[in-house]
N, C-alpha and C positions, 0 to 999 in steps of 0.2 A: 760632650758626654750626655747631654741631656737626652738624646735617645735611649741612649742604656737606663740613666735614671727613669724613666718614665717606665720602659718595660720591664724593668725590677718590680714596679711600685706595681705594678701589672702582675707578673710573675707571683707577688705576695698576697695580692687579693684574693685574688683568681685560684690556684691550686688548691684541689680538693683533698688535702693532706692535715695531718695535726704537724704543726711544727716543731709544737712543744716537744715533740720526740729530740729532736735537737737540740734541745737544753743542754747546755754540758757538756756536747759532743765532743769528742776527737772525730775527726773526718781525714782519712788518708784518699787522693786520689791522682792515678794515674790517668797521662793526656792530660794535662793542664792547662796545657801552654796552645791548644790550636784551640779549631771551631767553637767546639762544644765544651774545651776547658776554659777559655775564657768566660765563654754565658756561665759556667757553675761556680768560677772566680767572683764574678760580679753578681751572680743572685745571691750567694752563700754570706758575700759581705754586706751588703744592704739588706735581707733579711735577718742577718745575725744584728748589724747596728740598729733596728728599727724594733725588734722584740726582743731585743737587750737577753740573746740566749748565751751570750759567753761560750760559744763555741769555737775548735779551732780546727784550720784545716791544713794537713801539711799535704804540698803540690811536687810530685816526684818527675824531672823531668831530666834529659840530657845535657842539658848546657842552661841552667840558672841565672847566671851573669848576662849569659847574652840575651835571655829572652826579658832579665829584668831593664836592660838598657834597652830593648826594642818598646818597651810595655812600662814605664817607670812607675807610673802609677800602684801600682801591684806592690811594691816595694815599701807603698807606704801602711800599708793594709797590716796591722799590729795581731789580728787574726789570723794572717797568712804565715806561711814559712815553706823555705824552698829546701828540696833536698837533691841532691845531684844522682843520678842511677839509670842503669839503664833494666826494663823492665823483667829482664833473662836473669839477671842476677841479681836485685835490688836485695836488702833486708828493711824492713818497717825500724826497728829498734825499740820496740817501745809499744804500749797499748792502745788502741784504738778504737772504735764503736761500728762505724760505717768506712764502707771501702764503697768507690766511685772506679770500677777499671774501665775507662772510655781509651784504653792506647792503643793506637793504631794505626801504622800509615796511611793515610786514602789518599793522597793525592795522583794513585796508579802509576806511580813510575815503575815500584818495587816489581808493580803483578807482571810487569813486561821485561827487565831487565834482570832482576835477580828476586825468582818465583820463592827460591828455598828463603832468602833472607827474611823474605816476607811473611810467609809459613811459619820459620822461627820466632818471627817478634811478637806474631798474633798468638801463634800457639805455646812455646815456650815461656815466653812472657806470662802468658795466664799461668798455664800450670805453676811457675814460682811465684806469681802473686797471690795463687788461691792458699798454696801451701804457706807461705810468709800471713794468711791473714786468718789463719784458723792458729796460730802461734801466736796469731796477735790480741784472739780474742777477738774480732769483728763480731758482731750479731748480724749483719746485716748487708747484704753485697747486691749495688746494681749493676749489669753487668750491660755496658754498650752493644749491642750486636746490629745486624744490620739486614735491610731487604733482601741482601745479597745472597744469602741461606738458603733462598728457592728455588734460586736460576732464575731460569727464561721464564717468563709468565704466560701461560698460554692467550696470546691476540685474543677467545673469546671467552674469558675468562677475566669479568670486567675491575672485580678487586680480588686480593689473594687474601685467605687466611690463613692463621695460627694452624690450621687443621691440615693446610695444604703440607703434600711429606717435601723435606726439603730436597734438592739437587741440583747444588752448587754449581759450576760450570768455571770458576776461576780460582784462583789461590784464595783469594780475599776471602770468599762466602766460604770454602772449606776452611780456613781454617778458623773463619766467626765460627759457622757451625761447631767445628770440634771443642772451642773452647767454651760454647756453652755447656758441651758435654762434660768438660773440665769443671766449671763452674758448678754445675746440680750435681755432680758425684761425690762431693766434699761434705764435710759437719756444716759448713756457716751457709746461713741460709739467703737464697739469692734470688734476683729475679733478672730476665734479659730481656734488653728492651733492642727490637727490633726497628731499627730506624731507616725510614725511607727519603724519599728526597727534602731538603730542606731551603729555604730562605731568610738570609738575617747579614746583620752589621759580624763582621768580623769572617766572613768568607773570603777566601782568596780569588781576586779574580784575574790572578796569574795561569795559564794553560787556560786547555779547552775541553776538560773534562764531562764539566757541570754545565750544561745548555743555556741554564738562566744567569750562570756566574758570567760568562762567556758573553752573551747579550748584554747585562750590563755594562761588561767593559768595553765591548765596542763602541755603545753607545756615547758611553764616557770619554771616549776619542772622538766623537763627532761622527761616526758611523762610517760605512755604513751597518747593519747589524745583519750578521752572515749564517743564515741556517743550512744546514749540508744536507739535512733529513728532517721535516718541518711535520710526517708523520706519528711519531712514538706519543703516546700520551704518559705525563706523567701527572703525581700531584703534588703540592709543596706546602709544607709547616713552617709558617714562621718561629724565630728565635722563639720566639718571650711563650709560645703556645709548646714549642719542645721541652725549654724548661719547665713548666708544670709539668708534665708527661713526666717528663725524669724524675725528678724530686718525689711526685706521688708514685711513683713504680717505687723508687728506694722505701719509701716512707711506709707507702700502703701496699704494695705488691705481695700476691703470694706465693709464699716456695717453691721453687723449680716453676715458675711459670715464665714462659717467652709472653709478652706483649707488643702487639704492632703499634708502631708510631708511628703516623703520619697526617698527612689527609686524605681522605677521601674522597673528593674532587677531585675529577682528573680534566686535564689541558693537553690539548696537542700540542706539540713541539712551537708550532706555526703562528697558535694562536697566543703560545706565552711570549713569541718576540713581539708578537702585535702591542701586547701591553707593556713589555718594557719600555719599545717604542714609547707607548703615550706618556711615560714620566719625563721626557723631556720634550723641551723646546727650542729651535725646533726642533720637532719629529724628525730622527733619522731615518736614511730609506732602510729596504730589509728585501736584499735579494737572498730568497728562497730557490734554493739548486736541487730541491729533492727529484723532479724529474730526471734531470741531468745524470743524479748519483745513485739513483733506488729503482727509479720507474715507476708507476701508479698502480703494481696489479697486485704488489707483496702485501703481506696484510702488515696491520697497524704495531709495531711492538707495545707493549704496557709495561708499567710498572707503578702499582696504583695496590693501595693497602686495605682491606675489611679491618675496622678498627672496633668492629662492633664489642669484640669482649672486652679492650679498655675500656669502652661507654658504659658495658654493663656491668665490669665488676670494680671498677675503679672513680665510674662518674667524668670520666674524662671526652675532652670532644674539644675540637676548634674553633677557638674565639674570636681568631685574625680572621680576614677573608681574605683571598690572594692579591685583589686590586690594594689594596690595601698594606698588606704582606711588602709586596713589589714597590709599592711607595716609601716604606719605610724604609727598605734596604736600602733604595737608589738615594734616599735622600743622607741618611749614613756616608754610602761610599762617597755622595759628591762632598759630604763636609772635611772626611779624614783624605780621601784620597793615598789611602795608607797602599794599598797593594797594585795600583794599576801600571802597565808595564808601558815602556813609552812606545809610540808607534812608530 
């Protein structure tokens, strides 16, 4: 764990937020239990232990038991407490300060297999969390959303902004979209953070959704590491640089505002297996089929973020750099080896 220790210690320096706001807290949040619930698991607990704010946070999730047995550590956390619900029907019970609603399927099985369930758990979901936390007394709501809100990014059209109009193209982005719309029509005041690609410890690199997840775990089998489209550029935020983002959006964000999270650097497909490659050794090889599968004349896809208004109204910007970023992850997965699937 001493990478997570060190990007907490990171996470707590580094964010340009008052903490003290969370003195005292109740914190309810939903998504707990994956990506992005784990980093707010573990930054909330070492920044609560470290400036003694005596705050708590209850983690609302489907199955408790098992994710406390996959994750033990979690269970010893005297700030933590698990509540079982699923997010269509939950009730809070009780009063709260801040609401965290990161729930969401991503891992794309839903968008392909069953569109409507997916649409209910983004959109329905919200609707009864928004309504359960103006009952609850929240002051304050960040609300996960994601890239997905724009669609297809126009190839020369080299980052997107807050300003671009959105037009989703899958269940996932409609129904982020609508539920921000959920989110800013209510009393309690919120802000959404629009998240783009990311990199860190506790990614799944089960499937082959996520390009960079997908390259690690090739490589983590000995390779060789297999690109299908070696074109698109993306760009990627590590953990510990998302958790600031998050935290100062809840903390500092203002009302009904979308802020973009990501980086602004962008990488072609091609050029980020080069690098994954170089975190080991040896270097696996990396046969690139994008001829074979695309042809050389389509233009480049993007998906690549204008971050400028969180710089300018929130002081936020990327601390990590992605050689670096890509080191810490690989160095993560090769110690836990928690999600790699056997070959």
């Amino acid at each position: 764990m001493s990478f997570i220790v060190e990007d907490c210690d990171f996470i707590l320096k580094n964010a340009p937020c008052r903490w003290e706001k969370l003195a005292g807290a109740k914190i309810f949040i939903t998504g707990g239990t994956g990506f992005f619930g784990k980093w707010f698991l573990n930054s909330f607990c070492h920044l609560n232990k470290k400036l003694r704010l005596d705050a708590k946070m209850t983690v609302l999730t489907r199955a408790p038991e098992k994710f406390l047995r996959g994750f033990p550590e979690y269970a010893k956390e005297a700030a933590l407490s698990f509540t079982e619900g699923d997010v269509r029907d939950a009730c809070f019970g009780e009063k709260y300060d801040f609401l965290i609603h990161a729930a969401t399927p991503s891992d794309g099985q839903l968008d392909e297999s069953n569109p409507e369930e997916l649409y209910s758990i983004i959109v329905d979901g919200t609707r009864n969390i928004m309504k359960n936390a103006e009952k609850a007394g929240i002051k304050r709501t960040l609300y996960v959303s994601s890239g997905g809100v724009y669609g297809v990014q126009p190839s020369k059209l080299s980052r997107i902004s807050e300003t671009y109009v959105p037009s989703p193209h899958n269940v996932y982005g409609k129904g982020k979209l609508k539920s921000e719309e959920i989110c800013f029509g209510g009393t309690v005041s919120a802000s959404s953070a629009r998240c783009f690609a990311l990199v860190g410890p506790y990614q799944n690199l089960g499937g082959r959704r996520f390009a960079i997840n997908s390259f690690i775990a090739d490589a983590m089998k000995g390779g060789p590491i297999y690109v299908k489209d070696g074109r698109p550029y993306r760009s990627y935020l590590y953990a510990a640089d998302l958790m600031i983002w998050l935290w100062t959006i809840l903390l500092e964000g203002r009302d009904k505002e979308t802020y973009n999270v990501g980086s602004s650097e962008a990488i072609s497909i091609a050029d980020l297996a080069c690098m994954v490659a170089g975190c080991f050794t040896p270097e696996p090889c990396i046969i690139n089929d994008t001829a074979q599968n695309i042809g050389s004349c389509a233009p480049a896809p993007r998906y690549v973020p204008d971050v400028t208004k969180a710089s300018r109204e929130l002081g936020l910007e990327q601390l990590i750099a992605l050689p670096e970023a890509v080191k810490r992850a690989v160095g993560w997965h090769k110690a836990t080896c928690r999600d790699i699937l056997p070959a």
